[in-house]
mmCIF file of the N, C-alpha and C atoms, coordinates in Angstrom:
data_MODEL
# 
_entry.id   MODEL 
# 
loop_
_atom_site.group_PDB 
_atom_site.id 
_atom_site.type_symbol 
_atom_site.label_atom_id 
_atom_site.label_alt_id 
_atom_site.label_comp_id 
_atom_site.label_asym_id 
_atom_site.label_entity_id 
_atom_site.label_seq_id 
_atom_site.pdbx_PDB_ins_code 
_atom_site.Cartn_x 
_atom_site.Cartn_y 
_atom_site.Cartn_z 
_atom_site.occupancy 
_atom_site.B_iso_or_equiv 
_atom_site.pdbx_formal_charge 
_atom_site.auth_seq_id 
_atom_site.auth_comp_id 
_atom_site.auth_asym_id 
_atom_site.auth_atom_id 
_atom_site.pdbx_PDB_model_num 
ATOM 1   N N  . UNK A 1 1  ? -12.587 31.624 199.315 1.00 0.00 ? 1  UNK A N  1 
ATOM 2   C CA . UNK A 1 1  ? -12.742 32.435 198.132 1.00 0.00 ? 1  UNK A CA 1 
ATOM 3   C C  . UNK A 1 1  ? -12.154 31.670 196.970 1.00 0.00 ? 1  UNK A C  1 
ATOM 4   N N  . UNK A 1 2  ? -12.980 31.621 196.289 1.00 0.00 ? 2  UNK A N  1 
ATOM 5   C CA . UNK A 1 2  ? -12.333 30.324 194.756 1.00 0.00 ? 2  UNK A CA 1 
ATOM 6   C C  . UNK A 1 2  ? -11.864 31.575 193.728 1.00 0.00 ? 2  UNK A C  1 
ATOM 7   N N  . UNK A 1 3  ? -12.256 32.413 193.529 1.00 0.00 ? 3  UNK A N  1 
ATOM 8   C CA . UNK A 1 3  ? -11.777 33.398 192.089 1.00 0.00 ? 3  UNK A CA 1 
ATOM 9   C C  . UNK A 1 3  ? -10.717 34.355 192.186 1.00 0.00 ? 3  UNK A C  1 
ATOM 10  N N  . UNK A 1 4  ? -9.535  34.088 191.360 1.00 0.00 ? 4  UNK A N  1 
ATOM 11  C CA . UNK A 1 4  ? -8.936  34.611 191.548 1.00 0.00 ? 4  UNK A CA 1 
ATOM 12  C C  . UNK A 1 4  ? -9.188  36.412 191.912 1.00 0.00 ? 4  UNK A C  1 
ATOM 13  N N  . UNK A 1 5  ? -10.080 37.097 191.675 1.00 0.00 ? 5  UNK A N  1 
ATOM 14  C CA . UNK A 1 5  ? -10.556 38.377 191.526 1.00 0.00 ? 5  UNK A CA 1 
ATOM 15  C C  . UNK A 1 5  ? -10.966 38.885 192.802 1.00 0.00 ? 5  UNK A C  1 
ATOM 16  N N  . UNK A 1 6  ? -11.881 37.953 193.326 1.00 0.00 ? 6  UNK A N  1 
ATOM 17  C CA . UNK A 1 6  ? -12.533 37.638 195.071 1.00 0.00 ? 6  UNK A CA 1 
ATOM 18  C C  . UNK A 1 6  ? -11.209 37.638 195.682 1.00 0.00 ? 6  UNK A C  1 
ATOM 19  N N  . UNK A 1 7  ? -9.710  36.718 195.811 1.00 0.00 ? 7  UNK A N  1 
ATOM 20  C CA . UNK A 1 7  ? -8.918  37.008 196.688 1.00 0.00 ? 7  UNK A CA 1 
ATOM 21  C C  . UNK A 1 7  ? -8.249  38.510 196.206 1.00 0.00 ? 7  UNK A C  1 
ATOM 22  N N  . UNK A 1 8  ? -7.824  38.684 195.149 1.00 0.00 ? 8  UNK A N  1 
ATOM 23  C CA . UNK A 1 8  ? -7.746  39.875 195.036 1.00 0.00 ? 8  UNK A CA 1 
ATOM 24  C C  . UNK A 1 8  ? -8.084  41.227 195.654 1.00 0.00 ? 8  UNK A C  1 
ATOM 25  N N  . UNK A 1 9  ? -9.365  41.356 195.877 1.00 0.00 ? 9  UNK A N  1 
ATOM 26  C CA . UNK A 1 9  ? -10.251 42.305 196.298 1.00 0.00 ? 9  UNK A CA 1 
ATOM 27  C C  . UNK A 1 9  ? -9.862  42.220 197.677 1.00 0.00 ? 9  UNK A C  1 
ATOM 28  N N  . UNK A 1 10 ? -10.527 41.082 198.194 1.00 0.00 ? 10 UNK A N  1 
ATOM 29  C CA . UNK A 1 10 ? -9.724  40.737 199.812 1.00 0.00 ? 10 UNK A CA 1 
ATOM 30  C C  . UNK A 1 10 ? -8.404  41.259 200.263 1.00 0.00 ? 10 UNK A C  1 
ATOM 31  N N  . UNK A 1 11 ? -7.475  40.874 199.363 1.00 0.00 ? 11 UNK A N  1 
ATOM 32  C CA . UNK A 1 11 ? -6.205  41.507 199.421 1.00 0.00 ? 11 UNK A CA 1 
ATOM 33  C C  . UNK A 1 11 ? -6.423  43.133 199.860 1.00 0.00 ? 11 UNK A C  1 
ATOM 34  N N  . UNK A 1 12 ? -7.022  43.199 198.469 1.00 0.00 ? 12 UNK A N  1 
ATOM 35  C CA . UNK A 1 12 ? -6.644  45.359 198.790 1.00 0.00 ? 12 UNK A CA 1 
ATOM 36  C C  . UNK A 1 12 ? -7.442  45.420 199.656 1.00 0.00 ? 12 UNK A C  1 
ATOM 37  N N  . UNK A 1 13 ? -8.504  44.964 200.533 1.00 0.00 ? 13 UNK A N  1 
ATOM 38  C CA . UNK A 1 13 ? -9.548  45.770 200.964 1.00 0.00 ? 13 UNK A CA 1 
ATOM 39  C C  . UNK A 1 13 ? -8.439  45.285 202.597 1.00 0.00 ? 13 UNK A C  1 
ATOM 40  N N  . UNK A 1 14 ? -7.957  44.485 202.140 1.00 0.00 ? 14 UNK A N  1 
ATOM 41  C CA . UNK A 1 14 ? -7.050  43.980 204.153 1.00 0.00 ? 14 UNK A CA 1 
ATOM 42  C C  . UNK A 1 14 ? -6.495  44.929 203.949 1.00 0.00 ? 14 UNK A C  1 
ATOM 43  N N  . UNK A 1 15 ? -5.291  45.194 202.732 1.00 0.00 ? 15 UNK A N  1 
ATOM 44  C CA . UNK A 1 15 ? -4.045  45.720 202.762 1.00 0.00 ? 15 UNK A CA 1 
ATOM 45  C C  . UNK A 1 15 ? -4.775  47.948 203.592 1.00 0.00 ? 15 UNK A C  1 
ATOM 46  N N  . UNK A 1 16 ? -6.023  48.197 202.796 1.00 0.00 ? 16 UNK A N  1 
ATOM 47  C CA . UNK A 1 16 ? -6.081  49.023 202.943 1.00 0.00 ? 16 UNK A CA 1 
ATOM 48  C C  . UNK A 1 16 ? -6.986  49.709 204.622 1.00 0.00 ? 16 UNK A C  1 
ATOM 49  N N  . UNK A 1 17 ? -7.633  48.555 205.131 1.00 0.00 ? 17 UNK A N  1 
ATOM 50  C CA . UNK A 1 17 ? -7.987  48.555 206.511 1.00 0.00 ? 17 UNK A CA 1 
ATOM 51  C C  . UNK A 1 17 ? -6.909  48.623 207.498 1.00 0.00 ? 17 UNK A C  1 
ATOM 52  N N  . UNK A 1 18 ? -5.504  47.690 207.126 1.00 0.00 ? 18 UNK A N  1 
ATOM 53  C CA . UNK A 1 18 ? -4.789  47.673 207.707 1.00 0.00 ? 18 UNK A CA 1 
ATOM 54  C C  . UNK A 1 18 ? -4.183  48.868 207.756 1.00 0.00 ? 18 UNK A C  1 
ATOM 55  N N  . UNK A 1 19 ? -3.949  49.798 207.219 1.00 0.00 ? 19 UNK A N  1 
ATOM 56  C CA . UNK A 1 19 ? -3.062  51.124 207.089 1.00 0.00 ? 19 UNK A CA 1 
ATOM 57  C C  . UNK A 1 19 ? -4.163  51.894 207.354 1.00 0.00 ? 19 UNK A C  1 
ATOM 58  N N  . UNK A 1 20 ? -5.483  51.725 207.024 1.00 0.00 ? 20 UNK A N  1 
ATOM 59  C CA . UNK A 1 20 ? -6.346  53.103 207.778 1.00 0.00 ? 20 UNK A CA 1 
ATOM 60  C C  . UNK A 1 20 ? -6.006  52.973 209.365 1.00 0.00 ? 20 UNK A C  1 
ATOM 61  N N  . UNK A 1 21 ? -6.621  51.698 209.797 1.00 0.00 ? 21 UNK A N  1 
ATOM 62  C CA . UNK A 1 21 ? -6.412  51.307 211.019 1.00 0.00 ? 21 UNK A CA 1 
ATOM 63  C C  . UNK A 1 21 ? -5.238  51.796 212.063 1.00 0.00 ? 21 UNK A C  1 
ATOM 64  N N  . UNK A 1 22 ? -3.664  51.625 211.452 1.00 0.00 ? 22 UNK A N  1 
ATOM 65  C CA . UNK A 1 22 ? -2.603  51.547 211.842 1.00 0.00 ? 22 UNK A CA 1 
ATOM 66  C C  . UNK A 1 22 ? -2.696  53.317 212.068 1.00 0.00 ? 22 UNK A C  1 
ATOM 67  N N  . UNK A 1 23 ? -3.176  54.192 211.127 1.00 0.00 ? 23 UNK A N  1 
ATOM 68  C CA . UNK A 1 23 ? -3.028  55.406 211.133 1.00 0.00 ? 23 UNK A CA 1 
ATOM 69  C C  . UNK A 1 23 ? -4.329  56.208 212.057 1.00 0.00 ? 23 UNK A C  1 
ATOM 70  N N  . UNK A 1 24 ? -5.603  55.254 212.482 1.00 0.00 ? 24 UNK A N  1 
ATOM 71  C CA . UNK A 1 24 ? -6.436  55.843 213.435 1.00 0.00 ? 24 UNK A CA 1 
ATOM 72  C C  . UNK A 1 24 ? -5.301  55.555 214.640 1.00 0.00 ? 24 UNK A C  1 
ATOM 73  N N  . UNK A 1 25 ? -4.813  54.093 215.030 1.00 0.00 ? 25 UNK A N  1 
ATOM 74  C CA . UNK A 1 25 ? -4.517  53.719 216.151 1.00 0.00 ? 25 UNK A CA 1 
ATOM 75  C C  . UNK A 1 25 ? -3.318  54.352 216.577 1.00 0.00 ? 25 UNK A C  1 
ATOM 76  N N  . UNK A 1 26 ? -2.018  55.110 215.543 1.00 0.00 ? 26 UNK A N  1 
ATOM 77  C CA . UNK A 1 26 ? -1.501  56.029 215.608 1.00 0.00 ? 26 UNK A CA 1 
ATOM 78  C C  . UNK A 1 26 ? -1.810  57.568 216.196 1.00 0.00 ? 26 UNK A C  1 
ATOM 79  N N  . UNK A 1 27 ? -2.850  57.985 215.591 1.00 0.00 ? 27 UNK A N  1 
ATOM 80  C CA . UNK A 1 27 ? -3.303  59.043 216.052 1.00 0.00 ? 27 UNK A CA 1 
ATOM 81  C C  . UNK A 1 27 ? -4.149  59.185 217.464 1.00 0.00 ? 27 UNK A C  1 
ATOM 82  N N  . UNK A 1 28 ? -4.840  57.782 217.764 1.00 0.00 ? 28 UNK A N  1 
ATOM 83  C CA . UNK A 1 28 ? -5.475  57.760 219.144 1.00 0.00 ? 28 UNK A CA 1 
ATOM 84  C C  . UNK A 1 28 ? -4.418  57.578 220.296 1.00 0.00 ? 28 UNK A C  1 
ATOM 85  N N  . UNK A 1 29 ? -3.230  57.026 219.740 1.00 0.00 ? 29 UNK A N  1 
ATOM 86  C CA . UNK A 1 29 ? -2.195  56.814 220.717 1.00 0.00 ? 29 UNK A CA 1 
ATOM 87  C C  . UNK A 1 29 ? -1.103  57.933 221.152 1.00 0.00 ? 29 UNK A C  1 
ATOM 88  N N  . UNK A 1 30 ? -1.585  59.480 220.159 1.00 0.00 ? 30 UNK A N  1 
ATOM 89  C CA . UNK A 1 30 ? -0.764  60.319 220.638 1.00 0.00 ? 30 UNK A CA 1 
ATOM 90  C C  . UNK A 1 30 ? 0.536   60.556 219.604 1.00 0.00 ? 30 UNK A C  1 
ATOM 91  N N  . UNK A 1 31 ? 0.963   59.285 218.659 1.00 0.00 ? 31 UNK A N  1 
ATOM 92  C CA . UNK A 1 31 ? 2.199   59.051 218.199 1.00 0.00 ? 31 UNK A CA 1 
ATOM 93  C C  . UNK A 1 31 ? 1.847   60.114 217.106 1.00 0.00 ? 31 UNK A C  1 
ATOM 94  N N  . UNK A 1 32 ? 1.264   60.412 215.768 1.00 0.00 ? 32 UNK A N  1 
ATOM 95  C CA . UNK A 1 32 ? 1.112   61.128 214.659 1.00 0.00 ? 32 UNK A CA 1 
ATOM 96  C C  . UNK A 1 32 ? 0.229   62.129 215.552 1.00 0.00 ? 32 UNK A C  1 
ATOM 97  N N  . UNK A 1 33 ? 0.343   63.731 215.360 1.00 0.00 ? 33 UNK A N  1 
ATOM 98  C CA . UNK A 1 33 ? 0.181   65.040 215.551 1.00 0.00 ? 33 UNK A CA 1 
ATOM 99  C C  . UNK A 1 33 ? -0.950  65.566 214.272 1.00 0.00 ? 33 UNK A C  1 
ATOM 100 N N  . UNK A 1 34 ? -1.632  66.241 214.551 1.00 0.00 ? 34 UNK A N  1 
ATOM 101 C CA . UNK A 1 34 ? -2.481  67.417 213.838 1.00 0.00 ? 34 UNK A CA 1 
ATOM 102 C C  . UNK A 1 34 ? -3.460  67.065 212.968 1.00 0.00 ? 34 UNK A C  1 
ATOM 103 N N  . UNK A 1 35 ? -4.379  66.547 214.271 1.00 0.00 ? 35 UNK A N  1 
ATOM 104 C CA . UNK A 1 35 ? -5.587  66.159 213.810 1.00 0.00 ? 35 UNK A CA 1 
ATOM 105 C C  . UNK A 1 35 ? -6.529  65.740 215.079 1.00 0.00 ? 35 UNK A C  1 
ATOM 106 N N  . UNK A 1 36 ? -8.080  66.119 215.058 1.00 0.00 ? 36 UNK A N  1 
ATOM 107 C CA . UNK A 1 36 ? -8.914  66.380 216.009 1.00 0.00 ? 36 UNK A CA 1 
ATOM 108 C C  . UNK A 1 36 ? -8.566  64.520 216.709 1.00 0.00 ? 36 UNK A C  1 
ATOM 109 N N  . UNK A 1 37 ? -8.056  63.422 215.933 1.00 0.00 ? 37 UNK A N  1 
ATOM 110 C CA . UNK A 1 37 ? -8.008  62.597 216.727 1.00 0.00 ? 37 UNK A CA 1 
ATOM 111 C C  . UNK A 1 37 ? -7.462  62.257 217.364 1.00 0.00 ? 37 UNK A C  1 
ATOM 112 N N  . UNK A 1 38 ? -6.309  63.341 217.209 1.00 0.00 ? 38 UNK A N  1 
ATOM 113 C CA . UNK A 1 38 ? -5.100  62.694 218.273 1.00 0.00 ? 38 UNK A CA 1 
ATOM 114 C C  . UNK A 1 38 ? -4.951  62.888 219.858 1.00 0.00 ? 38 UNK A C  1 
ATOM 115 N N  . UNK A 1 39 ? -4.821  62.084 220.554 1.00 0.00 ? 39 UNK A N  1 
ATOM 116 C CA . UNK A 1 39 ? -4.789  61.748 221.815 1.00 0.00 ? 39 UNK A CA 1 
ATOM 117 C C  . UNK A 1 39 ? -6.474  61.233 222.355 1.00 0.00 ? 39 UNK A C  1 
ATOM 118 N N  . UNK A 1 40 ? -6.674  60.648 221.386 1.00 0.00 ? 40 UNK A N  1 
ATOM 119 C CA . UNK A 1 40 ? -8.529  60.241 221.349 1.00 0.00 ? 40 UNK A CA 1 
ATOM 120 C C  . UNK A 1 40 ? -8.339  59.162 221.572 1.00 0.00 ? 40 UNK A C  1 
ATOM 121 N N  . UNK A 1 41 ? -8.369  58.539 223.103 1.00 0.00 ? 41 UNK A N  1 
ATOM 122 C CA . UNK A 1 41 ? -8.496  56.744 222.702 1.00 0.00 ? 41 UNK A CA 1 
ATOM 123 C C  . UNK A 1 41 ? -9.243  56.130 222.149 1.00 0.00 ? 41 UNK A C  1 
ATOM 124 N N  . UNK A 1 42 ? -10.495 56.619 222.147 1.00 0.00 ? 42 UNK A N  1 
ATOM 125 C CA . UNK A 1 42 ? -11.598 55.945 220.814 1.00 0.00 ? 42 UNK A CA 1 
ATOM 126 C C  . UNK A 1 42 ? -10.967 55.814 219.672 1.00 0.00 ? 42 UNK A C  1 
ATOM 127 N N  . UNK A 1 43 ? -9.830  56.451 219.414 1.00 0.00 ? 43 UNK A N  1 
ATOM 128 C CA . UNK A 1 43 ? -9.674  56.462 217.556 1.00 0.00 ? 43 UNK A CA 1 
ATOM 129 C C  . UNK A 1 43 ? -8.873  55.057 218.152 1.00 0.00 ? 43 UNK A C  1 
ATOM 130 N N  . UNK A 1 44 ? -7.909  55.025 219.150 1.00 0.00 ? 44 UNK A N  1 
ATOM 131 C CA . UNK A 1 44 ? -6.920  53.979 219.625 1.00 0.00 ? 44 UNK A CA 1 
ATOM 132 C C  . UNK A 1 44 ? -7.810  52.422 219.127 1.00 0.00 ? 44 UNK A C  1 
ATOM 133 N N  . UNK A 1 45 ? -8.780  52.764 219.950 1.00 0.00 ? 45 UNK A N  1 
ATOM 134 C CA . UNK A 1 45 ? -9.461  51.293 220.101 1.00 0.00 ? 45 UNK A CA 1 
ATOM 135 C C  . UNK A 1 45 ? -10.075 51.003 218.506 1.00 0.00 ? 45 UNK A C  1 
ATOM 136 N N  . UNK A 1 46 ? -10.479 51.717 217.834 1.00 0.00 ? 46 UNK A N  1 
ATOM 137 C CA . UNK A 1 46 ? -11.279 51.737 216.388 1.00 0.00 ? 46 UNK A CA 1 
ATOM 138 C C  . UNK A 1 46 ? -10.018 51.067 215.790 1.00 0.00 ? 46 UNK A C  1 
ATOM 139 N N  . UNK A 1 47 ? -9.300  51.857 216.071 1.00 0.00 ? 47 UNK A N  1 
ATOM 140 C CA . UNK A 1 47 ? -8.472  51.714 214.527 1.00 0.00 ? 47 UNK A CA 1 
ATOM 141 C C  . UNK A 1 47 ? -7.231  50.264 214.975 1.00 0.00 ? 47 UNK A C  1 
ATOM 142 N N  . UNK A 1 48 ? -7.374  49.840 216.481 1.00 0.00 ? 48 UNK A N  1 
ATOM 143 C CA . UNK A 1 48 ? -6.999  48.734 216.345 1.00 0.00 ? 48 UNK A CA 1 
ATOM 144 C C  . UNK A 1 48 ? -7.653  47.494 216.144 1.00 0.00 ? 48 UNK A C  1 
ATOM 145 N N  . UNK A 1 49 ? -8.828  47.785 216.177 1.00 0.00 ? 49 UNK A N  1 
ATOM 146 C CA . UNK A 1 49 ? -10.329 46.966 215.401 1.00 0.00 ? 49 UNK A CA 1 
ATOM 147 C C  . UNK A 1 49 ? -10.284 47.022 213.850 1.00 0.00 ? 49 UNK A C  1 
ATOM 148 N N  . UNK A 1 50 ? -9.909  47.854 213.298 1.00 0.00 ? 50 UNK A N  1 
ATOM 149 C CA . UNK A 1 50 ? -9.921  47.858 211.992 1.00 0.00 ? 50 UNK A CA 1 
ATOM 150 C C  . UNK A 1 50 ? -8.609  47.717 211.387 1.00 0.00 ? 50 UNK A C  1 
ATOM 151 N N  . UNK A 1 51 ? -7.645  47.650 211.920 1.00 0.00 ? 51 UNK A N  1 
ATOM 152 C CA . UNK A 1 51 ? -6.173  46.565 212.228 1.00 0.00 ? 51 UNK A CA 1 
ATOM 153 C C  . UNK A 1 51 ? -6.125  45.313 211.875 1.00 0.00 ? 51 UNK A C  1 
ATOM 154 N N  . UNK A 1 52 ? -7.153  44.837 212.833 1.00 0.00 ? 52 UNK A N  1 
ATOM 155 C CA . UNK A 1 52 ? -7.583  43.426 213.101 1.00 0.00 ? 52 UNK A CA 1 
ATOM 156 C C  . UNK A 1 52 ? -7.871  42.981 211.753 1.00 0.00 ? 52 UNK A C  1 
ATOM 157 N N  . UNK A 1 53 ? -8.918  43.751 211.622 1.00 0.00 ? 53 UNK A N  1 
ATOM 158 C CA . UNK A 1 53 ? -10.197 43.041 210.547 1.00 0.00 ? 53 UNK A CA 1 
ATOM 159 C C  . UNK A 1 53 ? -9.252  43.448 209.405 1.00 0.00 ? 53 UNK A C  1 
ATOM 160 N N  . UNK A 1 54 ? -8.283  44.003 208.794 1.00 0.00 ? 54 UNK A N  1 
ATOM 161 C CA . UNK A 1 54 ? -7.575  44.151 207.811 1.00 0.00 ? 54 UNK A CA 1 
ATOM 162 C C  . UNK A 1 54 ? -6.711  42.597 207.620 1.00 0.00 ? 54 UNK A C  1 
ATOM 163 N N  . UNK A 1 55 ? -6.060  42.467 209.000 1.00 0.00 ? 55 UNK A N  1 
ATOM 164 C CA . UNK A 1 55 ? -5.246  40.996 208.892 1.00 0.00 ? 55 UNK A CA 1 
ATOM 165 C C  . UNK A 1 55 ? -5.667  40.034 208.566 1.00 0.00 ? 55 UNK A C  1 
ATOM 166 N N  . UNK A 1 56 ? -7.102  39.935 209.202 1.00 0.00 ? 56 UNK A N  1 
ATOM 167 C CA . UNK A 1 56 ? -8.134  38.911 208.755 1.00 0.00 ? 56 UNK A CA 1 
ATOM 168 C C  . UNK A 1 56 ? -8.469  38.619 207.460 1.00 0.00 ? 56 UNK A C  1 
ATOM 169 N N  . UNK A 1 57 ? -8.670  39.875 206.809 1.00 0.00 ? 57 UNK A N  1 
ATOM 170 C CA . UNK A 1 57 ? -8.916  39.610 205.507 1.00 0.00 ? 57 UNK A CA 1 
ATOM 171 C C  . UNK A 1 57 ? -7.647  39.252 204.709 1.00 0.00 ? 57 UNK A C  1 
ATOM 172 N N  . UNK A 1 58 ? -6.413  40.110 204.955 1.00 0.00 ? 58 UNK A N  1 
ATOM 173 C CA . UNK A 1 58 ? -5.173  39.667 204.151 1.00 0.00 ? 58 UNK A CA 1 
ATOM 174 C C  . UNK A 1 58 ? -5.558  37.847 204.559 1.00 0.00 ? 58 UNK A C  1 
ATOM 175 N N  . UNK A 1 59 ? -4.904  37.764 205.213 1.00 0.00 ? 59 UNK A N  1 
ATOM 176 C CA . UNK A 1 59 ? -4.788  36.007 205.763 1.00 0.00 ? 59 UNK A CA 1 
ATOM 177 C C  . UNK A 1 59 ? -6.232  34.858 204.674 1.00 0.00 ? 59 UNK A C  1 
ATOM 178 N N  . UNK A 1 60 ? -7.121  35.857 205.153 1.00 0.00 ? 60 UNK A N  1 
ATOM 179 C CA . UNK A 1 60 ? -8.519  35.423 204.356 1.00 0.00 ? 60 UNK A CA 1 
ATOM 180 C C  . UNK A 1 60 ? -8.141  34.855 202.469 1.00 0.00 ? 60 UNK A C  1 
ATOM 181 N N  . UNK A 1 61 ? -7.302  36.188 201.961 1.00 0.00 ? 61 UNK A N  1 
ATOM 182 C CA . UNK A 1 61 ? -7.093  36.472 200.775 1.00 0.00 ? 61 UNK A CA 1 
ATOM 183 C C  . UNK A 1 61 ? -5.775  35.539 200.303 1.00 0.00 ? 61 UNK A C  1 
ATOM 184 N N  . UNK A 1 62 ? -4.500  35.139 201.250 1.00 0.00 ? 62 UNK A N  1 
ATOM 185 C CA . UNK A 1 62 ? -3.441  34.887 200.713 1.00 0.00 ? 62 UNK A CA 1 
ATOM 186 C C  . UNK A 1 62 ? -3.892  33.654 201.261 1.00 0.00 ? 62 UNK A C  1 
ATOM 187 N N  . UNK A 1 63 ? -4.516  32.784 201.988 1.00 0.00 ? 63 UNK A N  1 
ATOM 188 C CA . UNK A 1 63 ? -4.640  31.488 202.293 1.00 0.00 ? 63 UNK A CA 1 
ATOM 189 C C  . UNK A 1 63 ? -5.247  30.722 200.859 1.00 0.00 ? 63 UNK A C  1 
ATOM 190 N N  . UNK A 1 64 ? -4.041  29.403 200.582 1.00 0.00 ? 64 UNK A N  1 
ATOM 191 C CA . UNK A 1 64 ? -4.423  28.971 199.582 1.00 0.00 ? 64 UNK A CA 1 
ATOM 192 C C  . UNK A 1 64 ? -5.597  27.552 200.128 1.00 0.00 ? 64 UNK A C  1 
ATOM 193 N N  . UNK A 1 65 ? -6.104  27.297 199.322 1.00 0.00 ? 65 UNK A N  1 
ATOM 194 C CA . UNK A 1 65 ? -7.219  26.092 199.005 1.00 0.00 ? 65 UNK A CA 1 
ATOM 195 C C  . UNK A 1 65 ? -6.254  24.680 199.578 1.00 0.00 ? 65 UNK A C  1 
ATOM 196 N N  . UNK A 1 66 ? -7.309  24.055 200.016 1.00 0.00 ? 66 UNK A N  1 
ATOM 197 C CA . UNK A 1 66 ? -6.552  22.665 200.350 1.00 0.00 ? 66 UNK A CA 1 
ATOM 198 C C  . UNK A 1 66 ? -6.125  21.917 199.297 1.00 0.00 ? 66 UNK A C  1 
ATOM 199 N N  . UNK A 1 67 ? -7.256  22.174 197.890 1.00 0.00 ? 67 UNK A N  1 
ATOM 200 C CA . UNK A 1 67 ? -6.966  21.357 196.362 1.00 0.00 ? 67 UNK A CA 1 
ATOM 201 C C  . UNK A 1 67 ? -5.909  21.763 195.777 1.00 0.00 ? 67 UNK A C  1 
ATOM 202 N N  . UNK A 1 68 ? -4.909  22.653 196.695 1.00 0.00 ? 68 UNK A N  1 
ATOM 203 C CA . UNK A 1 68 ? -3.718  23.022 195.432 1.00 0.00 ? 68 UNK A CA 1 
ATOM 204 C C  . UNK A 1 68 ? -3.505  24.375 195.053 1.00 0.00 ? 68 UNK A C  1 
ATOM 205 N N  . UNK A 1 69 ? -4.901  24.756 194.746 1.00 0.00 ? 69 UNK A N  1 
ATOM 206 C CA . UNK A 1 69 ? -5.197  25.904 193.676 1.00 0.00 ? 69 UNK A CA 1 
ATOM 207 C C  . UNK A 1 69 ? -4.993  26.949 194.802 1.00 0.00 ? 69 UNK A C  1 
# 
């Protein structure tokens, strides 16, 4: 990603997969209460998929260029 605006975006869009994610995989795991997903391992497995793909993108977003920039 060359523009500063593009890592940007990357940024929020990891930062905010990562916390949906963390809060499905919470709720599929039983840990957070009062809501149709909790104790759902499907939400478990989703939302540690969308965990993933949040880190990916942070990492995606804060990795600098080999030129420096």
């Amino acid at each position: 990603m060359r523009s500063r605006a593009g890592r940007t975006a990357l940024i929020v869009v990891g930062v905010v997969a990562l916390l949906v994610g963390v809060v499905f995989a919470g709720q599929g795991a039983n840990l957070i209460p009062g809501s149709s997903m909790t104790g759902d391992r499907t939400w478990l497995y989703i939302g540690l998929a969308l965990a993933l793909v949040g880190v990916v993108l942070l990492v995606l977003g804060v990795r600098r260029r080999k030129d420096g920039s």
